[in-house]
ZAMARGU-4260 file (C-alpha; in steps of 0.2 Angstrom, whole numbers, plus 5000, padded with zeros to 4 digits):
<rodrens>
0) 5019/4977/4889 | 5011/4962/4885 | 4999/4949/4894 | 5013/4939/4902 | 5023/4951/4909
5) 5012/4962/4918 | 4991/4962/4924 | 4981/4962/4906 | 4980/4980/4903 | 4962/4987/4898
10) 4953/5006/4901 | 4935/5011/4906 | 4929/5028/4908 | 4930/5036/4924 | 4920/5028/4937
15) 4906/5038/4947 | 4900/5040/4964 | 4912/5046/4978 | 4908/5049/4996 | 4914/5054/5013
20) 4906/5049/5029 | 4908/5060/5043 | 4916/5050/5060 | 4913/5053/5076 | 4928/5057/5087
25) 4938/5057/5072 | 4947/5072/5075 | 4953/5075/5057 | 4950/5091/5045 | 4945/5080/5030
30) 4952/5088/5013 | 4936/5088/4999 | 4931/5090/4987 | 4917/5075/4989 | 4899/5071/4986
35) 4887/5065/5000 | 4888/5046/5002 | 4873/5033/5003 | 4882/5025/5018 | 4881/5029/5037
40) 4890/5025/5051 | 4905/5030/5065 | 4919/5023/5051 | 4930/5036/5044 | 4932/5037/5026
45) 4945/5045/5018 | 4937/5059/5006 | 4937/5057/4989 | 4950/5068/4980 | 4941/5075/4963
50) 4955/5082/4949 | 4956/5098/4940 | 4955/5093/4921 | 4971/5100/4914 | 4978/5102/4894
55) 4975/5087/4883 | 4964/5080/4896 | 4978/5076/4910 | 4971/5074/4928 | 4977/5084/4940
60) 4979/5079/4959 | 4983/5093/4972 | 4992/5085/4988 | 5000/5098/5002 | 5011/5089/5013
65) 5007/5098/5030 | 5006/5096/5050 | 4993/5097/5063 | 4986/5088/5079 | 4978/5073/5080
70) 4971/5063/5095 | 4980/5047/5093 | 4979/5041/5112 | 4964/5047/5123 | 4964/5065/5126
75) 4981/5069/5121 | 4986/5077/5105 | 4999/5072/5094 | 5009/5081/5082 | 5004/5073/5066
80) 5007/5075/5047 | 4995/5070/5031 | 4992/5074/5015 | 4979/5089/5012 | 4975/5087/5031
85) 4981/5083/5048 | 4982/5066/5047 | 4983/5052/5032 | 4974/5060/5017 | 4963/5059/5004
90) 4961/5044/4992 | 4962/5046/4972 | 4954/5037/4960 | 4962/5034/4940 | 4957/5024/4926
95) 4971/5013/4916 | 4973/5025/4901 | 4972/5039/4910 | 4987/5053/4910 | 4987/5062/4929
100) 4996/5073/4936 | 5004/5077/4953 | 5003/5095/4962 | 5014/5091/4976 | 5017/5104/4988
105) 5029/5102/5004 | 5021/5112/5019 | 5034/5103/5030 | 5048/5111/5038 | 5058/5096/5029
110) 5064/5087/5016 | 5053/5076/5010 | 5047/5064/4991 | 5030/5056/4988 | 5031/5038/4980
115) 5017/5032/4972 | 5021/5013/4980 | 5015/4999/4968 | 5015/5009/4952 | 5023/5006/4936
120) 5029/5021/4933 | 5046/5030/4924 | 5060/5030/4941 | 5062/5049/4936 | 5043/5051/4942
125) 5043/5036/4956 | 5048/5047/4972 | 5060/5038/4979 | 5075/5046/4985 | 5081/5053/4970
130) 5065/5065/4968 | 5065/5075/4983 | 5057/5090/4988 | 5061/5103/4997 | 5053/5111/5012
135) 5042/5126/5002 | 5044/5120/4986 | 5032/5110/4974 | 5034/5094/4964 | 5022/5090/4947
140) 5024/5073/4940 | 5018/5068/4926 | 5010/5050/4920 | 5001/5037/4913 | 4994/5026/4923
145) 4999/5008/4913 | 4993/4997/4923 | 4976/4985/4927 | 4965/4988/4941 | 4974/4987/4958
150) 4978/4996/4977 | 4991/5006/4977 | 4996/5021/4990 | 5007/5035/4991 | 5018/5039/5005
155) 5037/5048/5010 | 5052/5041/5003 | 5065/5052/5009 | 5083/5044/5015 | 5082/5042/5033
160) 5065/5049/5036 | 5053/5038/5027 | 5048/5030/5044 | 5046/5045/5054 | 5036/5053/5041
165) 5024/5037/5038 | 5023/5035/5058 | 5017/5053/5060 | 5002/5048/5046 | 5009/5054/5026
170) 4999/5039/5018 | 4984/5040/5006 | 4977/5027/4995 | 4975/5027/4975 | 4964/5017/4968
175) 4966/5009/4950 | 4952/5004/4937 | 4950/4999/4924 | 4937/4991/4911 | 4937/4973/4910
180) 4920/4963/4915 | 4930/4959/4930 | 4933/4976/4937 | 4916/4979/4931 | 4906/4965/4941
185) 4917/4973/4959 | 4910/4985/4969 | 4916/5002/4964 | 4905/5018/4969 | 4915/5025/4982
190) 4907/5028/4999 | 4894/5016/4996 | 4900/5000/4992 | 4917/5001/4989 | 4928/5005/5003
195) 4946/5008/5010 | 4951/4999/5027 | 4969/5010/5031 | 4973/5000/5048 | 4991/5006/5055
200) 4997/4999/5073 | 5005/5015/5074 | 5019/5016/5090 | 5016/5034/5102 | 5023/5037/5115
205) 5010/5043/5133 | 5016/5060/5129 | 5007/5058/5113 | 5026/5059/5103 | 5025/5046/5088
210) 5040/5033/5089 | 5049/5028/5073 | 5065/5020/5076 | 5071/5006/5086 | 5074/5011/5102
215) 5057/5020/5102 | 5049/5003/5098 | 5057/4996/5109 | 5054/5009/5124 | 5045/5007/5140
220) 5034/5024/5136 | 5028/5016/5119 | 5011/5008/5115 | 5004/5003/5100 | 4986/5008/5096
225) 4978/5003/5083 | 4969/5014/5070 | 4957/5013/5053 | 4958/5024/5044 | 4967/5037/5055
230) 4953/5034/5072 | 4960/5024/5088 | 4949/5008/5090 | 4950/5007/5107 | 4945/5024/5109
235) 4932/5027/5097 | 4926/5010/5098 | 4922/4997/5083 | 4918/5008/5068 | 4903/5004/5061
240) 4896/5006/5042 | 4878/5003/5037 | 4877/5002/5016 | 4863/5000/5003 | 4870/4986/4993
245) 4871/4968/4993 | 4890/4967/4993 | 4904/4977/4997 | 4919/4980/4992 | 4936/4985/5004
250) 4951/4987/4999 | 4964/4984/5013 | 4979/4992/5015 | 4993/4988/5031 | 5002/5005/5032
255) 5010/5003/5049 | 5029/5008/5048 | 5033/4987/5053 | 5020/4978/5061 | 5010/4964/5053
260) 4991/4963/5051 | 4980/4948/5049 | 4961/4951/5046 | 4949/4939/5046 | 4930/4940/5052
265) 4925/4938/5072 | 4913/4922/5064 | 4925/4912/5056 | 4916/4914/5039 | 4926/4916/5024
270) 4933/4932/5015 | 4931/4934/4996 | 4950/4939/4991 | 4948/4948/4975 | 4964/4955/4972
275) 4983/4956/4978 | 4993/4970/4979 | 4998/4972/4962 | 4983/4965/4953 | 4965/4958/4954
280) 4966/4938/4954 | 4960/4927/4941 | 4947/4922/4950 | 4939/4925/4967 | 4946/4915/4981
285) 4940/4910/4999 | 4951/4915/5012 | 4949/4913/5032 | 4964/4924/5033 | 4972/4936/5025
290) 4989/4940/5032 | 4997/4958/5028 | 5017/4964/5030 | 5019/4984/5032 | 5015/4990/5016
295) 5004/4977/5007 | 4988/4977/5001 | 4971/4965/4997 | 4953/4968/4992 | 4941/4957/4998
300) 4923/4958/4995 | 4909/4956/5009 | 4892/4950/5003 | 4879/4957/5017 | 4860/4957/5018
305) 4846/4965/5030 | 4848/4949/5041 | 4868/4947/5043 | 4881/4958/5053 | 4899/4956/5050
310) 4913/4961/5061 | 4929/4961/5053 | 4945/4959/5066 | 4963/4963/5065 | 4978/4952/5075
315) 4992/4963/5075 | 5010/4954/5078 | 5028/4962/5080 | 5037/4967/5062 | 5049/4976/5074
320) 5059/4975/5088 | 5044/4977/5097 | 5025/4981/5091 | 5008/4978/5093 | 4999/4962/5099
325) 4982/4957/5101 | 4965/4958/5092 | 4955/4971/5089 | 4938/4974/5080 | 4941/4983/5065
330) 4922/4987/5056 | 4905/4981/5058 | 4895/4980/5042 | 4876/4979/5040 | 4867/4981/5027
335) 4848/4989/5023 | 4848/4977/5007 | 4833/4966/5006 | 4841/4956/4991 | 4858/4945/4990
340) 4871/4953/4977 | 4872/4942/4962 | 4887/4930/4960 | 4903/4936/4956 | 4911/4929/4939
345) 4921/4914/4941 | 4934/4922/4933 | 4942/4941/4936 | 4956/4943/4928 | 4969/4934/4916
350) 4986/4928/4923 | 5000/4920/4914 | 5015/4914/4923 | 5031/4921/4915 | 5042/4910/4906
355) 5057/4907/4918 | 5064/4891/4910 | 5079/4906/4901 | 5078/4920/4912 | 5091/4932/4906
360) 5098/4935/4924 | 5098/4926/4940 | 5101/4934/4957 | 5104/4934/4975 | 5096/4947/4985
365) 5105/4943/5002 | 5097/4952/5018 | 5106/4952/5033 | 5111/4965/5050 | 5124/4969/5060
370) 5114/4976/5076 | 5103/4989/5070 | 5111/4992/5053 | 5104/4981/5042 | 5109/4978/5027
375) 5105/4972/5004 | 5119/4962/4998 | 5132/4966/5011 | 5128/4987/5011 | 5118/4999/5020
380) 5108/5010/5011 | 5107/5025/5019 | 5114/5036/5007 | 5112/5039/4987 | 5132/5035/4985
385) 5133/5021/4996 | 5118/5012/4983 | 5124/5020/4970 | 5141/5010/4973 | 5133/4993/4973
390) 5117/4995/4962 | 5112/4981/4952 | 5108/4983/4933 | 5097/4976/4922 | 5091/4980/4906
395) 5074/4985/4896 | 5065/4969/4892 | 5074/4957/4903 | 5068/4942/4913 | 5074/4942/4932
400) 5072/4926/4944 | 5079/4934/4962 | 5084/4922/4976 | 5081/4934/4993 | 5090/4927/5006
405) 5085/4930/5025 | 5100/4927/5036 | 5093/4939/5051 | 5083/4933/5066 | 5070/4946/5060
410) 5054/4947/5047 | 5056/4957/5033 | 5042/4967/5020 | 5053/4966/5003 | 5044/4980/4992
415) 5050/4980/4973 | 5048/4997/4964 | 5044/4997/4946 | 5036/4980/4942 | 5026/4968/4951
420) 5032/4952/4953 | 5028/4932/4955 | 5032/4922/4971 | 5041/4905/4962 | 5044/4896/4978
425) 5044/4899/4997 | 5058/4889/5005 | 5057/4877/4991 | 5038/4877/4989 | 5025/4885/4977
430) 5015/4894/4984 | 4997/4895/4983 | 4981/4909/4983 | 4984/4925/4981 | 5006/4923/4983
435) 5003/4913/4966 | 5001/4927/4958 | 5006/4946/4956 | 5014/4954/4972 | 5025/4968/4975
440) 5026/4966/4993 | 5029/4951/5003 | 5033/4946/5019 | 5050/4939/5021 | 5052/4927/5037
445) 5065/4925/5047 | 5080/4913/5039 | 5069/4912/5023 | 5073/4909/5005 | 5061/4915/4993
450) 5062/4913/4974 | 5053/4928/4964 | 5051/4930/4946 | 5048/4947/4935 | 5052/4957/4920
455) 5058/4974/4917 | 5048/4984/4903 | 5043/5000/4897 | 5057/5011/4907 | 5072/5013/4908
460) 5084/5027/4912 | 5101/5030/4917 | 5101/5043/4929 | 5084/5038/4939 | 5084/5021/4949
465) 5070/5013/4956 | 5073/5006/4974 | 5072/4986/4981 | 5071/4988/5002 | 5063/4981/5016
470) 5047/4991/5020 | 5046/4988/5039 | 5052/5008/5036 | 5061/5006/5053 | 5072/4993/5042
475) 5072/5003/5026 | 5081/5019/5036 | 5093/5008/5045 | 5100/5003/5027 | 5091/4987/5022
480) 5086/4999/5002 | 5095/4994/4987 | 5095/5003/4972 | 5089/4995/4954 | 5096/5004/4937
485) 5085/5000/4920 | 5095/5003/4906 | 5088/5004/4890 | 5101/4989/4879 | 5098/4999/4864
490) 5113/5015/4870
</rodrens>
């Protein structure tokens, strides 16, 4: 991989300092191992996942896929699922360079995968449809983590049970690190200044049942509360996290299964975006707004003193057929530090656009519905022939520019497995911020043409595939999932 292609690749040694703040009302059997944090507060933070050290120095992450109860909506319990607890699950951290792997175990009474969503890894390992798991049995991927310092997360990826099994909580967060001055000048002691924000306008029916298809969206029963990090803000009330430090760091991450998330903070005051989905930026950027589709990430940073409070707030808007609405308060932060934080380097991270001018392919990822079944390039996705019948190929080192085509009435969250990529234009114009520059999830609007931009290196296989789909997973198991073969040119 070079420079061009991908995020600048580097490696640091494993970052210390890992915490887990207790929430009130949080109702959640929080997996450990974790050390004490210097924060306080009423915000939940996922616990820190610490790995066994196995032969050769490979880190070994333990995830159980089980049930429970969790109280979603005020005094009423829902039936829930998360990774090594009841609800959501733990976060793991990684160095580039490092070798990790997976002890997945599937405590469900179904079928199900893990995908490790925004990593670039082999399509035999990726968990998408292709690696199930059985209910009982255990999964134990193996890789390296080849990528510069980003926010990726794990979540189900199983055919027609990826939204269901995200709506009733199987997300975590994986962190990515590595040891450029960039990275190095961020926030990163976990739990006390370096943060995750999981906010998820989750749909649940009064009985407490959670909703994951279209007509449960779209029922009369069906509310959409919203959480962070697993708790009910309107329940729990505004989280609130007092730190230590003059800055802080949150890395944000939209895992509702459609709806669309747009954070910015109660005062009007700029966010410092520090990193897109896929990679940090090359340089900080002020933003008043960030604006998330289901799936996508950001990280921003938050410089607080002694003297300053800062509310975060979310505005939630329909991916669906119906969703969630309205603003809520998402975290307070104050802080006990007496000093401001130095200023952050002017520049984070290199990025160099690929060169487009020759591209060995150019494509036309058409998305489009008949009612509810939606649909890549004409087919529904819903089963491993039907994408295995109209799969698009490509080879080991090629250069891709994709036209995606939106010809439905509805937005869409177009993830890419495998590699990021870079937005070229957005119905005929270059975009700006943080869209200039690596993504592997954007929102697609309604009668949209957007131009992207990647290159296909380090993998390829020809039995595995990695996936192209919508990630509004409502979308994805109604058909809109296409499947993408990397072939090596060499055989």
């Amino acid at each position: 991989m070079t420079e061009s292609t991908v995020p600048t690749l580097h490696r640091r040694g494993l970052l210390r300092g890992l915490g887990l703040l207790a929430a009130a009302g949080a109702g959640l059997a929080l997996a450990g191992p974790a050390r004490a944090a210097t924060a306080s507060g009423t915000l939940t933070v996922p616990p820190l996942l610490d790995p066994a050290t196995g032969s050769d120095g490979v880190k070994v992450f333990t995830l159980g896929l089980q049930s429970g109860t969790t109280e979603i909506l005020s005094g009423v319990q829902s039936a829930t699922c998360g990774f090594n607890q009841a609800f959501l699950g733990p976060v793991l951290k990684v160095n580039q360079g490092d070798t990790v792997r997976m002890d997945v175990t599937n405590n469900l009474g179904d079928v199900s995968t893990v995908h490790w969503h925004g990593a670039h890894v082999p399509p035999s390992v990726d968990g998408g449809p292709q690696n199930t798991i059985a209910a009982g049995a255990t999964w134990s991927p193996s890789f390296a983590i080849d990528q510069a310092a980003c926010t990726l997360w794990f979540h189900p990826h199983a055919l027609g049970t990826t939204a269901e099994q995200v709506a009733s909580g199987l997300a975590g967060m994986l962190i990515v690190d590595d040891d450029t001055d960039g990275a190095a000048a961020l926030p990163h002691t976990y739990g006390t200044d370096q943060f995750p924000l999981i906010v998820q306008s989750n749909p649940v029916s009064t009985a407490g049942v959670l909703q994951f298809t279209t007509a449960g969206e779209t029922a009369r029963t069906t509310s959409f509360p919203l959480l962070v990090n697993g708790s009910n803000v309107a329940v729990a009330g505004t989280p609130e996290l007092t730190v230590d430090a003059g800055r802080v760091r949150f890395h944000l991450l939209n895992a509702s299964i459609a709806d669309i998330v747009t954070i910015t903070r109660t005062d009007g005051a700029a966010l410092t975006q520090v990193a897109t989905d896929a990679a940090l930026l090359s340089a900080p950027l002020a933003v008043t707004a960030l604006t998330l589709v289901a799936g996508e990430r950001a990280e921003i940073c938050l410089d607080v003193t002694s003297t300053d409070t800062i509310t975060l707030q979310a505005t939630v808007t329909a991916g669906g057929a119906r969703g969630g609405s309205g603003t809520s308060s998402i975290v307070t932060l104050t802080s006990t530090a007496t000093a401001a934080a130095d200023a952050l380097p002017s520049t984070l991270a290199t990025f160099t656009a690929l060169d487009v001018s020759s591209p060995d392919a150019t494509r036309t990822i058409a998305l489009s519905n008949s009612g509810n079944t939606m649909l890549i390039n004409g087919v529904a996705g819903t089963t491993m022939t039907a994408m295995a019948g109209a799969e698009i190929m490509t080879t080991l080192g090629a250069t891709e520019v994709w036209t995606i085509t939106n010809a439905t009435a509805l937005t869409h969250s177009f993830h890419l497995h495998d590699v990021p990529f870079q937005v070229l234009t957005v119905n005929g114009v270059t975009p700006t911020g943080g869209y200039a520059e690596w993504k592997d999830t954007i929102l697609i609007a309604p009668q949209s043409t957007n131009v992207i931009a990647m290159r296909f290196v380090d993998y390829a296989d020809d039995t595995y595939g990695y996936m192209l789909h919508c990630h509004n997973t409502v979308h994805e198991d109604e058909g809109m999932m296409a499947m993408l073969m990397v072939m090596d040119a060499a055989n």
